[in-house]
C-alpha positions as CSV (number, residue, x, y, z in Angstrom):
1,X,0.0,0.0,0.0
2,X,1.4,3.4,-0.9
3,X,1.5,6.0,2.1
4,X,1.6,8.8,0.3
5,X,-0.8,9.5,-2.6
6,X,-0.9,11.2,-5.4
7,X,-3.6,13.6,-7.0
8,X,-4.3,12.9,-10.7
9,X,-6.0,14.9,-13.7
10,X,-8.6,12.1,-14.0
11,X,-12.6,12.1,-14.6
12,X,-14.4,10.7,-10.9
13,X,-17.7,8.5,-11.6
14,X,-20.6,10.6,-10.1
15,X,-20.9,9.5,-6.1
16,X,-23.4,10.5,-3.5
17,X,-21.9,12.8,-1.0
18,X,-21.8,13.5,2.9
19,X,-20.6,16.4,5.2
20,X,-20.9,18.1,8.0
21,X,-22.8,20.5,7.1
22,X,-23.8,23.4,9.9
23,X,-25.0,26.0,7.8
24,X,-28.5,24.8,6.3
25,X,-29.7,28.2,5.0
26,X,-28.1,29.3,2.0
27,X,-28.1,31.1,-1.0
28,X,-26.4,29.8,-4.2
29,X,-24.5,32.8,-5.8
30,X,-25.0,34.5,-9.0
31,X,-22.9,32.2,-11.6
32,X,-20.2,33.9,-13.4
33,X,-20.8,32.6,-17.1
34,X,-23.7,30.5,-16.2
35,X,-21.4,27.9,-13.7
36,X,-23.0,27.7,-10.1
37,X,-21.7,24.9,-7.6
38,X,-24.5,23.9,-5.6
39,X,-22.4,21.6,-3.2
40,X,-20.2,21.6,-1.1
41,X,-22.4,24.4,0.9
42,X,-20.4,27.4,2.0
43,X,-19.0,27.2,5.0
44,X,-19.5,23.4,5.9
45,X,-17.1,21.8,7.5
46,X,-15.8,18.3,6.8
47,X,-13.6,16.3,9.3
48,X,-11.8,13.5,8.1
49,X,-10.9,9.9,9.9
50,X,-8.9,7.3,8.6
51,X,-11.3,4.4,8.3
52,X,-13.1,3.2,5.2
53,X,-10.4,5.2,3.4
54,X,-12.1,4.6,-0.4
55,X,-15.8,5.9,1.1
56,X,-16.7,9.5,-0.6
57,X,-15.1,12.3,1.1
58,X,-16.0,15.6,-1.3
59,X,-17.9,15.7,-3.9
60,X,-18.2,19.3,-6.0
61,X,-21.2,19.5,-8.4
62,X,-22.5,22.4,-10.1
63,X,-24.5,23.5,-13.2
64,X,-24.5,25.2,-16.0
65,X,-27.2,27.2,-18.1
66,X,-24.5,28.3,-21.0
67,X,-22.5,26.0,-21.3
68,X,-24.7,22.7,-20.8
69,X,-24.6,20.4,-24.2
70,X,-21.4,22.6,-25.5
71,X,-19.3,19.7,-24.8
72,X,-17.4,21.9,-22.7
73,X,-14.8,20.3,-20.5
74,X,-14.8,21.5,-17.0
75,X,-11.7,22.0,-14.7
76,X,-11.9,22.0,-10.1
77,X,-9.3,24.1,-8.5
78,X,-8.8,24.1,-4.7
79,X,-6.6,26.6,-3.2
80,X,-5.6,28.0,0.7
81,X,-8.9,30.2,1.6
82,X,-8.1,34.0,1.2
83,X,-5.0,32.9,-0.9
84,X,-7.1,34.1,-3.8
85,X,-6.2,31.3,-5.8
86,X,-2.5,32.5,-6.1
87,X,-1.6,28.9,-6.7
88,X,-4.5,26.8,-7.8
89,X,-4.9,23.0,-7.4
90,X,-6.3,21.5,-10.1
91,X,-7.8,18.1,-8.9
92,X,-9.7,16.9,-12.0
93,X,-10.9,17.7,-15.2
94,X,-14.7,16.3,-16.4
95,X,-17.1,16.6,-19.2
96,X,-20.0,16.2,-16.6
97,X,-20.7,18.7,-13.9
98,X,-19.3,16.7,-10.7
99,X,-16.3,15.2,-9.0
100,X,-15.6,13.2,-6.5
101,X,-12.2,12.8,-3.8
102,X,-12.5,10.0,-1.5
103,X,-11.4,10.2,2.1
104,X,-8.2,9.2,1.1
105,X,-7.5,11.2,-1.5
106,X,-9.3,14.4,0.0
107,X,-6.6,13.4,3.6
108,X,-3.6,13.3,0.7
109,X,-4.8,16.8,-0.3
110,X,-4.9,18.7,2.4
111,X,-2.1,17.0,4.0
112,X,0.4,16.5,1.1
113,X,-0.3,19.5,-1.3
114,X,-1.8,22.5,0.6
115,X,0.2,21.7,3.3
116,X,-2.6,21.7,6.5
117,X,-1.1,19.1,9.0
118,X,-3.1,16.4,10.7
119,X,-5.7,17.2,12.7
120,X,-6.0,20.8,12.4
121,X,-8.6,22.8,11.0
122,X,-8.3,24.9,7.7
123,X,-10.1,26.6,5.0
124,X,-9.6,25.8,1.7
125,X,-11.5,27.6,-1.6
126,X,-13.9,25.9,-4.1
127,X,-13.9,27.1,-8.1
128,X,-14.9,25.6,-11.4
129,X,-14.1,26.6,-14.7
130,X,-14.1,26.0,-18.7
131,X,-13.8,28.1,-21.4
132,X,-12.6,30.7,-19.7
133,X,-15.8,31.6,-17.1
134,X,-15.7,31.0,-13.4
135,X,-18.0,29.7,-11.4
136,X,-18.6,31.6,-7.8
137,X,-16.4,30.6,-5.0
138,X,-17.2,28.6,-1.7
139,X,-14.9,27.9,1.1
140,X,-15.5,25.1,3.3
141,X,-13.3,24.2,6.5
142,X,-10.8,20.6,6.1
143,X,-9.5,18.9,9.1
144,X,-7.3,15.9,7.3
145,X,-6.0,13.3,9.8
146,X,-2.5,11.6,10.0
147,X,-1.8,8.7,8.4
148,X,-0.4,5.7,11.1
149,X,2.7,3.6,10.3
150,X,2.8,1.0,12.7
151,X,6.5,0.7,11.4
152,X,9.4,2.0,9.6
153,X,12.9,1.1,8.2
154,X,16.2,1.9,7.1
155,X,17.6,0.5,4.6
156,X,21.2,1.5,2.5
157,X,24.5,0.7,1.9
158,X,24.8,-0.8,5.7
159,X,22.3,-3.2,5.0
160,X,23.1,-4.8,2.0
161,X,20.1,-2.4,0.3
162,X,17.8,-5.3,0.7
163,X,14.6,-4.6,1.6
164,X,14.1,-7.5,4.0
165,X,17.3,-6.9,5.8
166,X,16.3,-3.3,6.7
167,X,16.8,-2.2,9.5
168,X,13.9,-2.0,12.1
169,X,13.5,1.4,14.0
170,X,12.1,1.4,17.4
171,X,8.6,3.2,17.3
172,X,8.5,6.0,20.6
173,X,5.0,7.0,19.8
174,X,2.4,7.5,16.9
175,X,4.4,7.6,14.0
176,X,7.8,8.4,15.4
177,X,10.3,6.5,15.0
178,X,14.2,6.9,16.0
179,X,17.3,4.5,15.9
180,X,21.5,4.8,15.6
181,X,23.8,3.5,13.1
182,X,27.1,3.7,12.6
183,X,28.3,4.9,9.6
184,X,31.7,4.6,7.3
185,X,32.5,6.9,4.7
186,X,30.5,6.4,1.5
187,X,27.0,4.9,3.3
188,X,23.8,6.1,2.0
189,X,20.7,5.1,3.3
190,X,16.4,6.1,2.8
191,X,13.3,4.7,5.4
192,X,10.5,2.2,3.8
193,X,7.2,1.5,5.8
194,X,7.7,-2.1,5.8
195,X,10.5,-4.4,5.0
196,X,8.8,-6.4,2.6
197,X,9.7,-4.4,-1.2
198,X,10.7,-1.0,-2.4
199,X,7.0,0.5,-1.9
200,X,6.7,3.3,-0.6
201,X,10.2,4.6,-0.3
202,X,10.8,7.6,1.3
203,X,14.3,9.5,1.3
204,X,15.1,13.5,1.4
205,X,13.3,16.7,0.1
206,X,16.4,17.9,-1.8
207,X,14.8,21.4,-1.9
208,X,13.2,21.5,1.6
209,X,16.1,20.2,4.4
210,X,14.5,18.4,6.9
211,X,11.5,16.9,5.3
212,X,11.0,13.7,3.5
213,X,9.1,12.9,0.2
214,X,8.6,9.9,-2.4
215,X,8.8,11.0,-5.7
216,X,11.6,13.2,-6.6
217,X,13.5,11.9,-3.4
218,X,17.3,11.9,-2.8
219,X,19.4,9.2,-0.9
220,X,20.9,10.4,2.6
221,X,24.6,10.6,1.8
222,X,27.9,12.2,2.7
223,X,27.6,11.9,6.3
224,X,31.1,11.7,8.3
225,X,32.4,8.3,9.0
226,X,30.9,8.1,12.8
227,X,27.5,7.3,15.2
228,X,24.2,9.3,14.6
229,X,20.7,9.3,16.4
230,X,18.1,9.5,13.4
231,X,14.4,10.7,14.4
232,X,11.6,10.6,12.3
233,X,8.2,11.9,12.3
234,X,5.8,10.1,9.8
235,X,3.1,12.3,10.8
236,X,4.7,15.5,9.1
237,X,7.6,13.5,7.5
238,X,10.0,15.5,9.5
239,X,13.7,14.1,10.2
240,X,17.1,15.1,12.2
241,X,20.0,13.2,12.0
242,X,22.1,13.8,15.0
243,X,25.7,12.9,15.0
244,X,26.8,11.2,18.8
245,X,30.4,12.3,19.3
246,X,31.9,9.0,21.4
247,X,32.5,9.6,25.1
248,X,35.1,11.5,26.6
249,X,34.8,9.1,30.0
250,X,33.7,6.1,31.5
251,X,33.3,4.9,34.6
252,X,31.8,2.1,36.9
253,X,29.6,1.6,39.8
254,X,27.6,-1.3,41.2
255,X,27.4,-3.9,43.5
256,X,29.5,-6.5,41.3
257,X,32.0,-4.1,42.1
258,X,33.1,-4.1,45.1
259,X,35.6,-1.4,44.8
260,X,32.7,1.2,43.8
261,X,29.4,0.2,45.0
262,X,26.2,1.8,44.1
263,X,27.9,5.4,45.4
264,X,30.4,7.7,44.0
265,X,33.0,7.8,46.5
266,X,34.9,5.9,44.6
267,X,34.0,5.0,40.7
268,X,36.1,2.7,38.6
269,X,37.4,5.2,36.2
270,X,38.1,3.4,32.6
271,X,40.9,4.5,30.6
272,X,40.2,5.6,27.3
273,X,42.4,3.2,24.8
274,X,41.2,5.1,21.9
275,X,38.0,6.8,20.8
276,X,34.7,4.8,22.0
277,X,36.7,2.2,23.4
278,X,37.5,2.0,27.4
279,X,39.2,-0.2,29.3
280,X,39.7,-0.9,33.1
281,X,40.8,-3.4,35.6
282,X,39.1,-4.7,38.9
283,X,37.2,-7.4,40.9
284,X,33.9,-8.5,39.8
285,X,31.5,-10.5,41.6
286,X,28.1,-12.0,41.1
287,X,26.1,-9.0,41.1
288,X,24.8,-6.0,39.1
289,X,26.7,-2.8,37.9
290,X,26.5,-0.6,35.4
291,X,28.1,2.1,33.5
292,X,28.0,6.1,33.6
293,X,30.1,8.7,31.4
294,X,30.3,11.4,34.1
295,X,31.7,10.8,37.3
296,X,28.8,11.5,40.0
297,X,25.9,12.2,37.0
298,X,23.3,9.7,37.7
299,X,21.5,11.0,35.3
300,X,24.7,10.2,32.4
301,X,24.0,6.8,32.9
302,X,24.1,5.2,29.6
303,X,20.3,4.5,29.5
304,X,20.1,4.9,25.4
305,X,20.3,2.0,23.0
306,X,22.6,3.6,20.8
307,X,25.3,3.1,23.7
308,X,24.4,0.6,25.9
309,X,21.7,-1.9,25.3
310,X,20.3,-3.8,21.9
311,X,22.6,-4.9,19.6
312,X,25.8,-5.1,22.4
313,X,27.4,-8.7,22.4
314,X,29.1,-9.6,25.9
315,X,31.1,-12.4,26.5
316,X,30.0,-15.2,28.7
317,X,31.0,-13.7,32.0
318,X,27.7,-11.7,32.7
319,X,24.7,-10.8,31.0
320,X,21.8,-8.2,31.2
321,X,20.0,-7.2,34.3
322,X,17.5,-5.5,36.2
323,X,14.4,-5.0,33.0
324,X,16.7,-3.8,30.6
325,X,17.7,-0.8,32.9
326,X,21.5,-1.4,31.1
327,X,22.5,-3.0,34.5
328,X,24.8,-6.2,33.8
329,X,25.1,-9.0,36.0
330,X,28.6,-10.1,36.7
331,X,27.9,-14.4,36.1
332,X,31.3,-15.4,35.8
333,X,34.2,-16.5,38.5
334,X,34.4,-13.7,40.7
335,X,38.5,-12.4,40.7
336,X,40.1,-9.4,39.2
337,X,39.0,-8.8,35.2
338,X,40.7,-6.1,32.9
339,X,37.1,-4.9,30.7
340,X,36.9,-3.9,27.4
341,X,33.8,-2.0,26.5
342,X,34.2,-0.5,22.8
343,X,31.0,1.4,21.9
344,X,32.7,1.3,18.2
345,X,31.7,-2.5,17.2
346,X,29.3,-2.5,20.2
347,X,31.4,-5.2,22.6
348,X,32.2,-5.4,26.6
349,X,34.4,-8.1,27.3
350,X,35.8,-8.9,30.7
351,X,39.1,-11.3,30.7
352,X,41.1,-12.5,33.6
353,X,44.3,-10.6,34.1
354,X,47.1,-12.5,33.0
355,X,50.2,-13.3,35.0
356,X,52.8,-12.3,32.2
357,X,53.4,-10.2,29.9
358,X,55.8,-10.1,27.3
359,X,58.8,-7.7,25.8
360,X,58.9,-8.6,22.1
361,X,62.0,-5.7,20.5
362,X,64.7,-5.3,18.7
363,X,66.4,-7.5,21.1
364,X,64.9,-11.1,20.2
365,X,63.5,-10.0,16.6
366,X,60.1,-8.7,17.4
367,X,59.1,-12.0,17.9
368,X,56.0,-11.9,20.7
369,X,56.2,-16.3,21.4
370,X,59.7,-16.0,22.2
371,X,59.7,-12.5,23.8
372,X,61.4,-11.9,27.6
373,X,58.5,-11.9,30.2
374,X,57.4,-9.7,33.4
375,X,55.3,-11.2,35.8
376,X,52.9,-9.4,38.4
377,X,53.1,-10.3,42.2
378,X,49.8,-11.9,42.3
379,X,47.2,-13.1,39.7
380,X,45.0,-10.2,39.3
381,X,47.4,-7.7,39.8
382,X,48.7,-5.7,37.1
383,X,52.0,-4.7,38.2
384,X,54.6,-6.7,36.3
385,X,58.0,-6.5,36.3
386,X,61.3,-8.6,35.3
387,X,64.7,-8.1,34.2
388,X,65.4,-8.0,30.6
389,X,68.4,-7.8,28.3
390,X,67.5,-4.5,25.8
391,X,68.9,-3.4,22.7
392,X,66.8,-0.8,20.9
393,X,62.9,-0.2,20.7
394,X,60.7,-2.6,22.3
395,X,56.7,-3.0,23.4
396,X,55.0,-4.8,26.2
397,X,51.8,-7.4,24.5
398,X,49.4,-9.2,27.0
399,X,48.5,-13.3,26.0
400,X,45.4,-13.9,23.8
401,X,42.4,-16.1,25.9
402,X,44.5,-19.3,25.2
403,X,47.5,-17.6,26.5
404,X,49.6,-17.2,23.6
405,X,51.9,-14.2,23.0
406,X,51.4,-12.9,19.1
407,X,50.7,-10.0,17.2
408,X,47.5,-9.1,17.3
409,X,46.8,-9.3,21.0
410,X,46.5,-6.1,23.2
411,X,49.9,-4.1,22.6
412,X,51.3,-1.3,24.2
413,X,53.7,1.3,24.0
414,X,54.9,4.4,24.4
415,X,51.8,7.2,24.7
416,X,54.1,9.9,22.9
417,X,53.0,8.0,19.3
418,X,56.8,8.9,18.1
419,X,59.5,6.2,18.0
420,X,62.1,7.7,19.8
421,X,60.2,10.0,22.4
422,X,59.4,8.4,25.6
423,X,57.1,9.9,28.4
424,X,57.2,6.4,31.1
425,X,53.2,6.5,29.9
426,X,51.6,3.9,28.4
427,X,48.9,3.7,25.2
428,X,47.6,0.6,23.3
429,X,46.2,3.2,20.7
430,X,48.3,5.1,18.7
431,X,51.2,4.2,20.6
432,X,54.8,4.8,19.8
433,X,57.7,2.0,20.4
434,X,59.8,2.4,23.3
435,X,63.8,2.7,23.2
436,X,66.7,1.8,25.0
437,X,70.7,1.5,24.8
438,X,71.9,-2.3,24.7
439,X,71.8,-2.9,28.1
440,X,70.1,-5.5,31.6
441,X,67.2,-3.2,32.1
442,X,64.9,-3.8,35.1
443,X,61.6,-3.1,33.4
444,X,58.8,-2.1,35.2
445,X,55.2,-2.0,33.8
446,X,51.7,-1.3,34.8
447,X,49.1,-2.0,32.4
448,X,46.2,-0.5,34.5
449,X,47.7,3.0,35.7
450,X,49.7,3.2,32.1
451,X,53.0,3.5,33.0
452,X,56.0,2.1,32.5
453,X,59.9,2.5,33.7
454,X,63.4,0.9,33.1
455,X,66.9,1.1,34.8
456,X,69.5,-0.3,33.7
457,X,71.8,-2.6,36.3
458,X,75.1,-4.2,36.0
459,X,75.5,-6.5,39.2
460,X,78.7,-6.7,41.5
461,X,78.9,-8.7,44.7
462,X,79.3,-6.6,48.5
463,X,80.2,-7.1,51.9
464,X,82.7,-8.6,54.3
465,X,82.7,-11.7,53.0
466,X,84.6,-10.3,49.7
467,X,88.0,-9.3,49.4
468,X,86.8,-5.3,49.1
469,X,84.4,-5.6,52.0
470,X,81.4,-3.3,52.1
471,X,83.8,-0.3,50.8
472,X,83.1,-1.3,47.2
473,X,81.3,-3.9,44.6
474,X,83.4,-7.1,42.9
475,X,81.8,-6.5,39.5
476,X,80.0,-9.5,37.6
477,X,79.6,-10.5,34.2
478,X,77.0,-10.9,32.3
479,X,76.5,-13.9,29.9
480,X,73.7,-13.3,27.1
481,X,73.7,-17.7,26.2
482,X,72.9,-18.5,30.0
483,X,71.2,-14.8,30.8
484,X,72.9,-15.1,34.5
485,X,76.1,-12.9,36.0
486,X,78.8,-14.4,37.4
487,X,81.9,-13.6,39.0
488,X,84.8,-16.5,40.4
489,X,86.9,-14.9,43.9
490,X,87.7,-15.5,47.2
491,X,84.9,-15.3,49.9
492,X,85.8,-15.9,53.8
493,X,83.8,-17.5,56.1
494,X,80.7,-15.2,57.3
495,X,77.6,-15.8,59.5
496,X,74.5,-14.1,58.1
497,X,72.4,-12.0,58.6
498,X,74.7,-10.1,60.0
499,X,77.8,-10.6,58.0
500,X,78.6,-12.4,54.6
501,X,77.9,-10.5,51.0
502,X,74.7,-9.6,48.6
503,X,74.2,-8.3,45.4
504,X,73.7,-4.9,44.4
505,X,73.2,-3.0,40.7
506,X,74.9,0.4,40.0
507,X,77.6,0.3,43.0
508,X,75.0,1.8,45.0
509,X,72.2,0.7,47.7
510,X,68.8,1.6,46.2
511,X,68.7,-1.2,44.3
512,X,70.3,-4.6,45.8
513,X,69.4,-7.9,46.7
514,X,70.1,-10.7,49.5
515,X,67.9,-13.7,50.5
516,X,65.9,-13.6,53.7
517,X,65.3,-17.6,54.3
518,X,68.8,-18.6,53.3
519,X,66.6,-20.7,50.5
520,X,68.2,-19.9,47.5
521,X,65.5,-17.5,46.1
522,X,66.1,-14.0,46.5
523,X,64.6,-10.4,47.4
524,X,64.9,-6.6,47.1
525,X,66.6,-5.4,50.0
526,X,66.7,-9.0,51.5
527,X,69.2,-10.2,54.1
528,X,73.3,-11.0,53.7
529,X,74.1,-14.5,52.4
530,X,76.6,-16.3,54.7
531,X,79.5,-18.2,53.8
532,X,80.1,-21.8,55.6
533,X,84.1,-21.6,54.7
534,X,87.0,-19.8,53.3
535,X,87.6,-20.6,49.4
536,X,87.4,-20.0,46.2
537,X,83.9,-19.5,44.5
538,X,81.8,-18.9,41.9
539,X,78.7,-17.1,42.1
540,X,75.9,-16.7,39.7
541,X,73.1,-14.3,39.9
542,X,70.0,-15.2,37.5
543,X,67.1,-12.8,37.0
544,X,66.0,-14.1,34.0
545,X,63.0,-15.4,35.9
546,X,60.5,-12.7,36.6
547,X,60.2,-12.5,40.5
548,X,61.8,-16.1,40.7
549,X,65.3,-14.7,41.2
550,X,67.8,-17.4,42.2
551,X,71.6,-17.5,42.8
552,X,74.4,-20.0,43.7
553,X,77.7,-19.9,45.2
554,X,79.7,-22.8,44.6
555,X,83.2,-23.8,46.4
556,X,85.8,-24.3,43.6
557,X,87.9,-27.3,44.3
C-alpha cells in the first residue's frame, strides 16, 4: 500500500456525498458565465478519519445554463482560503458537472499538497471553470488526519540495500520513529514503511532540508564516517539526523563491584584506549553494575540504545539485568578482570588478568612467542615486572584467551606516538615504540595505571665476606647464552644475617638484593648471604626469571 498518494488529472464517476454541514440556510451565488456549484455548501465543514479510506469524502457538483450540451470540459481548482487562488490545485478535469475525492485522497490533499497538518482545522477555496468563465467561490473548512505507520525502516548501503534486511526502527509514539547506526564513509541510506519491497520509499526533500518525500526523493549521503541518532516523524515526515560524538569518560559503579558500590566515592574510572573504546581493571563478583560517562551524574548513565543496550554482544561472564535498565550481572568467577567495552563494534568483554606479559623488541626480533616476560606479584594484579636484556625499541603485549603471545593481542607502547620520544606513559592506541641503549634493564610496567619505567643494572657482589668488603662492589659479568652474572673470587667464612655478602646494581644501595630464608630465592633489599668456609667460588646471579630470582655460590675445588 502506498502511504503517500498522489492527485491525478482524471474524470471521478458521479458519487453520493456526505458532510458536515452546519449551515442549512443558503443562497447559491450569482454564476459567473452560467457555472454555479450547488455543493459543497459554504461554510460546511468536513472532518476526516482514517477508516473506510475509499468511502466519498467531497464531492463538488454544479450547473451550468450556458454551457450545458457545449461539450465543454470542466476543470476544479482548490486553493488556501483567502489565498485568492494565487496557486490553484487542479484536482480533475470532467465533461459532466461533478467530482468526487475519496477520504483518502481528500486526507492526501490537504495534507500533502496544501500543506494543513493532521488534525488541524483549515479553509480551503472551491472554483470551477471551462472556457474561460468561473463559477462563484465557496470555502468550506478541512480537518485531514495523520496517516499511522505501525512501522518503519532503514535501509542502504549498511544493509546490504535489501529490503528484507532493513533495519527496524524502534517506534517512541504515533508515527515516530528513532534509531543509531554507525556509519563509514560512502554509506547512504532512505526509510520504507515495511520491509517487505521498495513500496513506498521515502528519502530527502532535496529542496526542503528536513522533510521527507517519495517521488523526486534523494538518498541520505555524505555523512562523516561516525554514530548518529536518526528521528523521524511520519506524521509530518519531519527528520534530524544527529551525530553522537563517542564519550570522553567512562566509569563504573555497582554492587558486582566491590571497589565502587552503588555510590560515587569511589568509581572505577576506565581508561580511554582510543576513541569509543575503554578499558579498566578490577574485581567483579556476582552481582549488578553498570556504566555512567560522568563521574557522579546519575542521570549520564548510559540509559540509550545507541550506547548501551540492543545490539551489544558480551562475553559469557555476565549478561543483562535489572528490566533492561543497562545494568549487567557479573555471572562469571568472581577475581580481578581487565574490561573492554568498545561502543565502536558494540562489545564489553571482561578477561582475567594474565600473570605475564611479554617484551617482544629489537632485542629477540620482534618475535611476541619467544619475547622476555614480566610477571605481576599476584594473579590479578597488574604490576609486572622482570629483568630484561635491551637493545633498541621494544613494546609490552598481554597473551590472547588461550594464552599465547602474538601480534595481534592487546599491545602497548609508548603514549608519545613517536619512536624515539618516551614519556614512562603507556597507550595501546596510537602508541609509539619504546627505546633503549643495549643494556640489563629492570623493566617495570603497569598496564592498569599506564606507566612504564626501566633502569639499567650491571651487578657486582658486596660485603665482608669479599676481598673489598662493604667499601666497594666485585663486579660481575653478564653472559647473554645463560642470561645469568657471574663472578669466580675468594669469599671468607661469614655468618649471616649479619655478615657475609649480597648483590647490588649500580655500586650503589637503592637497588640490591640478599635472600631472607637462606633458600636460595632471593629479594629486594633482602638479608646477607653467609659463607660456611674460606675458598674459592663462583657465584651466579640469574634474574632471567620474573620474580623467581635465584643464585648459587659454589666452592671451587
Amino acid at each position: 500500500m502506498k502511504y503517500i498518494y498522489k492527485i491525478l488529472l482524471l474524470s471521478f464517476i458521479i458519487i453520493g456525498f456526505n458532510s458536515c454541514d452546519e449551515n442549512e440556510n443558503f443562497e447559491i451565488l450569482a454564476p459567473q458565465g452560467g457555472i454555479a456549484i450547488n455543493s459543497p455548501i459554504d461554510g460546511s465543514s468536513i472532518a476526516l478519519v482514517d477508516t473506510n479510506e475509499a468511502n466519498p469524502a467531497l464531492t463538488v457538483s454544479w450547473t451550468s445554463t450556458d454551457l450545458e450540451g457545449t461539450g465543454a470540459i470542466y476543470t476544479i481548482e482548490v486553493a488556501l482560503l483567502g489565498t485568492e487562488f494565487a496557486e490553484p490545485v487542479v484536482i480533475g478535469t470532467t465533461e459532466t458537472t461533478s467530482i468526487s475525492l475519496t477520504v483518502a485522497e481528500l486526507n492526501t490533499l490537504a495534507k500533502d499538497v496544501l500543506g494543513i497538518v493532521g488534525d488541524t482545522e483549515a479553509g480551503i477555496d472551491i472554483r470551477i471553470s471551462a472556457n474561460g468563465e468561473f463559477s462563484q467561490t465557496i470555502s468550506i473548512l478541512l480537518t485531514p488526519y495523520f496517516i499511522e505507520f505501525p512501522e518503519l525502516y532503514l535501509v542502504g548501503s549498511l544493509t546490504g540495500w535489501d529490503p528484507t534486511t532493513a533495519l527496524a526502527m524502534d517506534r517512541l509514539d504515533f508515527n515516530l520513529f528513532e534509531t543509531t547506526v554507525d556509519l563509514v564513509d560512502g554509506d547512504e541510506f532512505k526509510f520504507l514503511p515495511t520491509n517487505i519491497d521498495w513500496e513506498g520509499d521515502l528519502g530527502q526533500d532535496p529542496a526542503n532540508p528536513g522533510f521527507l518525500i517519495q517521488d523526486g526523493e534523494e538518498n541520505f549521503t555524505g555523512l562523516d564516517a561516525g554514530k548518529y541518532k536518526i528521528s523521524i516523524n511520519m506524521s509530518l515526515f519531519t527528520y534530524t539526523i544527529e551525530f553522537i560524538p563517542p564519550p570522553a569518560s567512562m566509569y563504573l559503579v555497582g554492587d558486582g563491584v566491590p571497589a565502587a558500590g552503588w555510590g560515587w566515592d569511589s568509581p572505577i574510572e576506565l581508561a580511554q584506549i582510543q576513541d569509543g573504546v575503554f578499558q579498566g581493571t578490577t574485581e567483579f563478583v556476582n552481582n549488578a553494575f553498570r556504566f555512567f560517562t560522568v563521574e557522579g551524574e546519575w542521570g549520564s548513565g548510559l540509559n540509550y540504545p545507541y550506547y548501551i543496550g540492543e545490539g551489544y554482544t558480551i562475553d559469557a561472564n555476565f549478561e543483562d539485568a535489572l528490566d533492561n535498565d543497562n545494568n549487567f550481572q557479573f555471572i562469571g568467577t568472581p577475581g580481578t578482570y581487565t574490561m573492554t567495552l568498545n561502543t565502536n563494534d558494540k562489545t564489553i568483554v571482561v578477561s582475567q588478568i594474565p600473570l605475564n606479559i611479554a617484551v617482544p623488541g629489537n632485542h629477540q626480533g620482534w618475535d611476541p612467542g619467544s619475547a622476555p616476560l614480566l610477571e605481576a606479584s599476584v594473579l590479578g594484579q597488574t604490576d609486572y615486572e622482570g629483568f630484561v636484556w635491551l637493545d633498541g625499541e621494544f613494546k609490552f603485549i598481554a597473551p590472547n584467551g588461550s594464552g599465547v603471545f602474538e601480534w595481534g593481542n592487546l599491545d602497548w607502547g609508548d603514549a608519545s606516538g613517536d619512536n624515539g620520544s618516551y614519556t614512562q606513559v603507556l597507550t595501546a592506541d596510537g602508541e609509539g615504540n619504546i627505546g633503549a641503549t643495549a643494556g640489563y634493564y629492570l623493566v617495570k610496567a603497569d598496564t592498569d595505571a599506564l606507566t612504564y619505567s626501566i633502569e639499567e643494572t650491571n651487578w657486582g657482589v658486596i660485603g665482608n665476606a669479599t676481598p673489598t668488603g662493604w667499601d666497594s662492589d666485585t663486579d660481575m659479568v653478564y653472559d647473554s647464552g645463560s642470561q645469568t652474572w657471574s663472578v669466580t673470587l675468594d669469599l671468607t667464612a661469614q655468618t649471616a644475617p649479619d655478615n657475609g655478602f649480597k648483590f647490588r646494581a649500580n655500586d650503589d644501595w637503592p637497588l640490591n638484593i640478599g635472600d631472607n630464608d637462606a633458600d636460595g630465592t632471593m629479594e629486594f633489599d633482602g638479608q646477607n648471604i653467609g659463607v660456611d668456609i674460606d675458598g674459592n667460588y663462583t657465584i651466579t646471579l640469574d634474574l632471567s626469571n620474573p620474580r623467581a630470582y635465584t643464585y648459587s655460590v659454589v666452592l671451587n675445588i
